[in-house]
Every structure is written in structure tokens, then in C-alpha cells.
N, C-alpha and C positions, 0 to 999 in steps of 0.2 A: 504494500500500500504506500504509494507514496503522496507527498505532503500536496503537490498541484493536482491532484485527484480527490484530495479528501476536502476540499478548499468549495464553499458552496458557488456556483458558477457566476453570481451576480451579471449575469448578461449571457450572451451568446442564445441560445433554444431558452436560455430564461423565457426570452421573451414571447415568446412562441407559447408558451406557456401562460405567458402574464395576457395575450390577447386570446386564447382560448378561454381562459379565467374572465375578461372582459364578457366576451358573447355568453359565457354561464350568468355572470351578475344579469344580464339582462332580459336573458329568457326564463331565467325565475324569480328574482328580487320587483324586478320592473313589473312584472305579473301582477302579483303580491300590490304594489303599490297602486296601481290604477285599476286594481277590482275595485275600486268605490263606482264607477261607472256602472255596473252591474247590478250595487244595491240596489237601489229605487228600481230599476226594474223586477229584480224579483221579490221587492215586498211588496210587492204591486200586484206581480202575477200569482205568490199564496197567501196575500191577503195579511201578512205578520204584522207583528207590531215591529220599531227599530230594533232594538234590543233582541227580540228573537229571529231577525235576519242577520244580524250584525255578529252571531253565533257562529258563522257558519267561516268567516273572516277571523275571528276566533280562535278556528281548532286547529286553521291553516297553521298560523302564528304558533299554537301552542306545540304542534307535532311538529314545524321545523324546525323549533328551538330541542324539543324532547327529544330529537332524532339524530341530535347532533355528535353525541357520546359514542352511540353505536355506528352511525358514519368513521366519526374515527377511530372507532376499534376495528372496523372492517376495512379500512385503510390502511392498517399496517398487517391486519392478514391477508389479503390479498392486495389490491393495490391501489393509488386512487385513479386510476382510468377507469380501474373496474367498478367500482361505487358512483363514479360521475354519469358512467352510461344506465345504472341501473335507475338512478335519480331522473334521468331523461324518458324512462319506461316507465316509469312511478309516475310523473309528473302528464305525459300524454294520456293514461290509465286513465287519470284522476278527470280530466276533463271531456274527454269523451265518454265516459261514462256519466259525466253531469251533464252531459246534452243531453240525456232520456227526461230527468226533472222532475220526478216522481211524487215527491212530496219532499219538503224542508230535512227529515232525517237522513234521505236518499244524498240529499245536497250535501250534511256535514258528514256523510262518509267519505262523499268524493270529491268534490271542487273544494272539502275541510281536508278530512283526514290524508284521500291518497296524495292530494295537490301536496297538503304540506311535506308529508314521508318523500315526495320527488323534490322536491325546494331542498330539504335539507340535505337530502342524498346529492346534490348536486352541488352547493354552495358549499356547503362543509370544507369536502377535499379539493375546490378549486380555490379556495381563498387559504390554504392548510398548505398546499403546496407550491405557491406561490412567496410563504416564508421560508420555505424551506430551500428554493431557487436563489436565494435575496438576503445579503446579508447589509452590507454597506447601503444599498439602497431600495432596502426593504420598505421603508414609509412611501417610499415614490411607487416603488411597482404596488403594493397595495392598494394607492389613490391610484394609479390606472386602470387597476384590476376592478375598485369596487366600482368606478366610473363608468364601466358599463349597465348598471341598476338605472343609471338618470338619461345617457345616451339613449337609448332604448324607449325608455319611456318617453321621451320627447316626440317621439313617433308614433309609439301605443297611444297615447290619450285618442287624439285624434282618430287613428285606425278603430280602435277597440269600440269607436264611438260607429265609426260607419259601417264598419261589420254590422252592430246590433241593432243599426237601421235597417240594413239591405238583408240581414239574414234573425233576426232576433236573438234575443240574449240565448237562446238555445245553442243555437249554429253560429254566433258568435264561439259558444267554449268550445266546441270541435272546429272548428279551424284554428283556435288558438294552443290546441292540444299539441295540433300536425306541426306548428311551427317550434314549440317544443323539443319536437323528436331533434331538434337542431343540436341540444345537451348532449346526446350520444357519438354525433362528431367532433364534439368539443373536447367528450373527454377521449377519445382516440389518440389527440394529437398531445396530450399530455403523459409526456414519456415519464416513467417513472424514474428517480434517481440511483444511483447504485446505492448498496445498504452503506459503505463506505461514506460518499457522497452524502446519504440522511442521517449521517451520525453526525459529522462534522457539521450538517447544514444546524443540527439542533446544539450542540455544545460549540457554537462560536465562540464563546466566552472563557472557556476552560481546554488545558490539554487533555484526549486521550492519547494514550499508551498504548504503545503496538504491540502485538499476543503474539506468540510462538508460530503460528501456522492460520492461513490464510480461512480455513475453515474451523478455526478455534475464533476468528474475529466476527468472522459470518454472524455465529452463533450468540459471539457476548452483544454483538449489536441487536441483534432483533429481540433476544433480551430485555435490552437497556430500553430499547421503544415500547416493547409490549408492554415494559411497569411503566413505563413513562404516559403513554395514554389510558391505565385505565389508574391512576395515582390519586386515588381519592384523598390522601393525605391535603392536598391542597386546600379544603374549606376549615382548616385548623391555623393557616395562615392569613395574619389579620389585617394584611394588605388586598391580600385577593380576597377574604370578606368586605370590606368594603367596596373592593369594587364591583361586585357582584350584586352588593346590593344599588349602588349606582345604576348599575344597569335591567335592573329591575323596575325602577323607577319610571328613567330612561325610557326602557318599552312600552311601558304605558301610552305614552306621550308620543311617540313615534307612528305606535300603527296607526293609533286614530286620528290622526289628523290627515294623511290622504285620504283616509277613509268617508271623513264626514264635511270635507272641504265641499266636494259634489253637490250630497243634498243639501251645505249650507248655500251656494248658488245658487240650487235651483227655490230656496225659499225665500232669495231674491230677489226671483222675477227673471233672473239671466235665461238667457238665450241657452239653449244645449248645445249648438256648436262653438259660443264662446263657451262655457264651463267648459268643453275638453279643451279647449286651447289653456286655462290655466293649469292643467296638469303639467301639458307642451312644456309653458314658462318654469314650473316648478321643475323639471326636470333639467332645462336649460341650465339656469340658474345654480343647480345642484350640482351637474357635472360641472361646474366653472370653480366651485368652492369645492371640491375633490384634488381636482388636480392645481389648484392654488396651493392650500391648504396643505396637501404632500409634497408641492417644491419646496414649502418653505418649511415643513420639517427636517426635510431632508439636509434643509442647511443647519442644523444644529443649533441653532441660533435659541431657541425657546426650548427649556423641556414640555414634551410632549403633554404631561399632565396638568401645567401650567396652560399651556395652548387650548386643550381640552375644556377646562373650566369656563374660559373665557369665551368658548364658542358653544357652550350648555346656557350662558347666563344671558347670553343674545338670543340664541334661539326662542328662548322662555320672554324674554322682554317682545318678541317679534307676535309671540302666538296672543301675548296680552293683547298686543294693537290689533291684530287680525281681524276680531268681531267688531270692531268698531267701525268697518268696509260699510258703506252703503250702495256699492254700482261694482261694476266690473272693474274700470278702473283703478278702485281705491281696494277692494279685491285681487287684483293681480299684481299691485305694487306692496301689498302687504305678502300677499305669495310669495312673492322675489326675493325677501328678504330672509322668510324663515326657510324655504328653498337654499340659499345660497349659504346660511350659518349649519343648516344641515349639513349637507354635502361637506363644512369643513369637518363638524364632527366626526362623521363615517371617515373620512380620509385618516386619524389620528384613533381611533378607538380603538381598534385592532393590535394597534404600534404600543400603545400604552399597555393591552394585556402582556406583549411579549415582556416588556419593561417591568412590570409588576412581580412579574413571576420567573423574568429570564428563559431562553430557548428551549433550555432542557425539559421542562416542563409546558412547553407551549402547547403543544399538540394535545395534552391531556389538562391542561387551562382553559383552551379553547371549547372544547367538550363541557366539562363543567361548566361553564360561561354560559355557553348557551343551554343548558339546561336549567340554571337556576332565572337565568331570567326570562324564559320561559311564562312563569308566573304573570310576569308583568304584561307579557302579550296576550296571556289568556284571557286575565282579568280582562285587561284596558276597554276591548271593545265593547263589549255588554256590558259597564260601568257607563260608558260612555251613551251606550244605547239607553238605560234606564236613566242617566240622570235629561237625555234631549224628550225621553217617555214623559218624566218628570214636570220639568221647564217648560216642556211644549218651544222650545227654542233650541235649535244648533248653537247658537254662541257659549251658550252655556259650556259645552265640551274645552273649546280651547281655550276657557278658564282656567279650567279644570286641568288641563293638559301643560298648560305653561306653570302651573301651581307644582304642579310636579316633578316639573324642570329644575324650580326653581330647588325646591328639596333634596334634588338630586344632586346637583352642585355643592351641598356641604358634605357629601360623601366624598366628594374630588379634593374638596379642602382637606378633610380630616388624613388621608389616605398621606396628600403631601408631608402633611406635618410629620406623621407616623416616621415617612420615610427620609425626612430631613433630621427626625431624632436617633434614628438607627445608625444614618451617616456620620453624626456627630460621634456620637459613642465606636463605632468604629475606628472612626479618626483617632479615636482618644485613647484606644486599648491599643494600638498600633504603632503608638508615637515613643521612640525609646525615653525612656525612667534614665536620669540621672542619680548617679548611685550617692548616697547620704552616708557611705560609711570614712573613717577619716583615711588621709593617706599618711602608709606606713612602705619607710623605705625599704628595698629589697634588702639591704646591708643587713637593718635591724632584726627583719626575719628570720636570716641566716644567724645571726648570735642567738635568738631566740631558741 
């Protein structure tokens, strides 16, 4: 094994990689985002209340977050090409089988449940190994990689809207299934790294030590990965408890607000081909503050966690203004803004978990991560649905949603401090002790 092989490749087929990982962010994140177009049609067509349509958006969220564990435990038993394509089979399943439209339960098994088991089977290992390609310019390829979630949808709003004109929300989700199947070429082209290659790519930070024989190393790295992704020890550490609880928060506030921006439009008075164009802007807007946002982590200039904060406290300040819209106009220039402090956030969230928890446990961070915040996507929506049931008003939600921003950002403070105290005391056990005892001359010793 030598040291230019074990070295993670930052560039070369990275990127091959990093644009296959783009077109995955976008044929299921982007999905995910602009199914609020969908809603009002189908409470419409079973009659539900929000709250119990808003279920169904829901289980997606809650099974891509729950599904993320077992993605990457099946990423290091077989491989992630192979988990990306089954996520592409998962994910086409899930809506072609919710073109039948049976009745509301019918919906959260398929366009909920299978949709989401294909979202997480897909996003998982392409955003997973995209760290693992990336080491120096890991925040960068990440902010390209997630950049395709908002690229995409800048497209989908509009499309998703004239599909379910020319073909109804039904045959809207079967074409948008087919387009789907695109994930299983995506993850083709995502070559796997040598077990070499993913050992180094997760211990950048530390030396391994090279073993007796080439299949004595085989064996201690797949090892080292298989405890390393299923390392439940991780929620005993009280940096990645708070930040997990951060991001519980976080998703609250997240799914529901593309979710309920639509019908707040539409009880506007807005036009339905201007309402999909604000998805368009939000999406625009989003990918501009991804890859902004990733160049300038990249420059090291800010820590990542610091950056984070300050683009959680904007966000939450943007979604406060939001309701206050009375036209499209003042609607699409308050979108612009919470779009654009999004997008930095996604660009930097990812970077901060590696940072929290260090490489070697990334892959089994990330898992965790998305499992326990989970919660927060499952809740969020049917919170959000019974308090608009409630209010009889949408604005109500990104109250609600930017309240929880707000909360979320002392979890980003606390985390800081935690870990500007451990640095300190580190510094401080490290720093050589000047010795207190008196000086006696050699001479004297020797007579002694």
C-alpha cells in the first residue's frame, strides 16, 4: 500500500462523482421539496383536512431520515453504487404505485413510505461518498453536490405544475417516477473507492499503520468501517448531542415551509402559474447561496459552526417577515431571501457534522444524524397542518417555523462554547510545566 494510493483523491473521477451526487440531490431532494404543489390537489380530491394530507409528506421525511442508518450499513456491505441504484427502484416503486390513488392510507405507503425508503437509499450514499472522494475541498464538492436539490427544482416547480395540468396529479406521479429511474444511472457511474483509499479517505486526520500482508489490511479495514458505521457510542458525546438536537429543530422548520408556501399563495389570491414560479425563485436563489456559501468555507476564513449560526438566525428572521407578503411581489422577494440563507445553510451542515465528530466516525454520525432528526420531520408537518387546522390561517406556520429557528441556534451557541472549553483545557494539559524543584549542582550530587 503505498502512501499516493491511500491519499483521498480530492479531484480527478472525484468529480465524476460529485456531478453524479448532483443529479441524485435533484431527482430526490428537489422531489421532496416541491411536492407542496401536489397538496391542494389531493386534499381536494379525498376531501382531508391539512393536517391529515400533510401526513403523507410526513412519512416521506420521516422514512428518509429513518432509512439513513441502514443505507449506510449496506454501504459498507456491499457498496454505494449498489444502495444508490436500489434507492432509484425504491423511489420509481413508490410513485407509480401512487398513481393508482386508492385512498389516503394507499398514498402514505407509497408516495410516504416507498418514496421516502428510495430518497434515503439514494441521498445517503451519494452525499457519504462524496466525503469520502474530498478531503481539502470537501465543503466545496459538498455545496456542488447538494446544489443539485435547488438546480432541479428551479425546473420542477414549473414542470410539476404543467404535468398536473395536462395529465392530473395522478399521471403527474408516474411520469415523475420514470424520470426517477435517472438515480440508477447515477449511481453506476459512482465507482467505489479501494478499501485502502476509504480508510484513508475517513482517518485524514490520524496515521494508520501498515499490517504484515496485504490481506491482513483488507480485513482490519472493513473492520474499522463496519464498527465505525454502526458506533452507537456516538449519542454519549455531548457535542454531537447537541447537535442533533439542532437538527431536530432545524427539520421542523425546513420541510414545512416549501410545503405550505403553495397553499399560502394560493390563499392569496395568486395566480397558479405565478405560485410555481416562486418555487423557480426559491430554488434559484438556493443554489446561489450553496455554492457561495461552500466557496467561502472553503477559504477557511470563518469556522464552519460560527458561519452556520449566523445563517440559522437569518433564515428564522426571513421566515418572520415572510407572512407579512400581501401580492406576489412582496411574496417572492421575501422567498428570495429565506431561499438564499437556506441554501447557505445546506452548503455548511454536512461540513460541521464531519467537524463535530471528525472522519472517522462520519459515516456512522451521519447515520445517527439522520435518524434522530428524523423526529423533527415527522412531527413538523402535521404540527404545522393542525396549528393552519387551528388558525384557519397559513401564516401562522412560519411563525411557528422561524420560532424554531430561532431555538435552534442556541444549540449552535452552546455546542461552540462546549468546544472552545475542551480546546482551552487541551491547550492547557499540553503546555510543558516548569519544574518548581530547586537547582542542585551535579558536583554536589556526586559528594552526596
Amino acid at each position: 500500500m503505498q502512501a499516493k494510493d491511500s491519499n483521498p483523491p480530492d479531484g480527478g473521477y472525484g468529480w465524476v462523482v460529485v456531478v453524479s451526487a448532483f443529479m441524485v440531490m435533484g431527482l430526490t431532494a428537489a422531489v421532496l421539496k416541491t411536492f407542496g404543489l401536489f397538496f391542494v390537489e389531493i386534499q381536494q380530491h379525498f376531501d382531508e383536512l391539512a393536517s391529515t394530507t400533510s401526513w403523507i409528506t410526513s412519512v416521506t421525511i420521516a422514512i428518509f431520515h429513518l432509512g439513513a442508518p441502514v443505507a449506510s450499513s449496506l454501504c459498507v456491505r456491499y457498496t454505494h453504487r449498489a444502495v444508490v441504484i436500489t434507492g432509484g427502484l425504491l423511489a420509481f416503486s413508490g410513485m407509480a404505485l401512487g398513481f393508482l390513488g386508492l385512498n389516503m392510507v394507499w398514498m402514505y405507503a407509497t408516495t410516504g413510505f416507498l418514496q421516502g425508503l428510495g430518497i434515503s437509499f439514494s441521498w445517503t450514499p451519494a452525499i457519504s461518498i462524496v466525503s469520502h472522494y474530498f478531503s481539502k475541498k470537501r465543503a466545496l464538492a459538498n455545496a456542488i453536490a447538494s446544489a443539485g436539490e435547488c438546480a432541479f427544482a428551479f425546473t420542477f416547480g414549473p414542470f410539476f405544475q404543467w404535468l398536473i395540468n395536462q395529465y392530473g396529479w395522478k399521471g403527474a406521479l408516474l411520469i415523475i417516477g420514470g424520470i426517477q429511474l435517472n438515480i440508477c444511472v447515477c449511481g453506476v457511474l459512482m465507482r467505489p473507492l479501494t478499501s485502502s483509499c476509504l480508510l484513508e479517505a475517513s482517518h485524514s486526520e490520524t496515521e494508520t499503520p501498515l499490517g504484515n500482508g496485504a490481506s491482513r489490511i483488507d480485513k482490519d479495514d472493513k473492520s474499522l468501517i463496519t464498527h465505525k458505521t454502526i458506533n452507537w457510542m456516538l449519542v454519549r458525546q455531548p457535542e454531537f448531542v447537541l447537535y442533533a438536537i439542532f437538527g431536530i429543530l432545524a427539520a421542523v422548520s425546513f420541510f414545512v415551509t416549501p410545503l405550505f408556501l403553495v397553499p399560502l399563495s394560493y390563499s392569496l389570491g395568486i395566480d397558479e402559474s405565478w405560485t410555481a414560479s416562486l418555487l423557480s425563485i426559491l430554488a434559484m436563489v438556493d443554489f446561489a447561496g450553496r455554492l457561495l456559501c461552500g466557496w467561502y468555507a472553503n477559504l477557511h476564513v470563518t469556522k464552519t459552526v460560527h458561519l452556520l449560526t449566523m445563517t440559522i438566525t437569518l433564515i428564522s428572521t426571513s421566515l418572520m417577515l415572510l407572512p407579512l407578503a400581501n401580492n406576489y411581489l412582496s411574496l417572492a422577494i421575501f422567498t428570495g431571501f429565506y431561499g438564499f440563507f437556506f441554501g447557505t445553510t445546506v452548503a455548511v451542515h454536512i461540513t460541521v457534522l464531519a467537524d463535530v465528530v471528525g472522519m472517522p466516525d462520519f459515516d456512522s454520525a451521519l447515520g445517527l444524524f439522520m435518524l434522530i432528526r428524523s423526529t423533527g420531520g415527522f412531527v413538523g408537518p402535521p404540527l404545522a397542518g393542525l396549528i393552519v387546522d387551528m388558525a384557519g390561517d397559513y401564516r401562522a406556520v412560519f411563525y411557528m417555523a422561524g420560532a424554531t429557528l430561532v431555538l435552534s441556534a442556541g444549540f449552535l451557541v452552546s455546542l461552540d462554547q462546549l468546544q472552545q472549553r475542551k480546546e482551552r483545557v487541551s491547550q492547557t494539559n499540553t503546555k510543558p510545566r516548569k519544574s518548581t524543584l530547586p537547582y542542585t549542582s551535579p558536583c554536589l550530587l556526586k559528594l552526596q
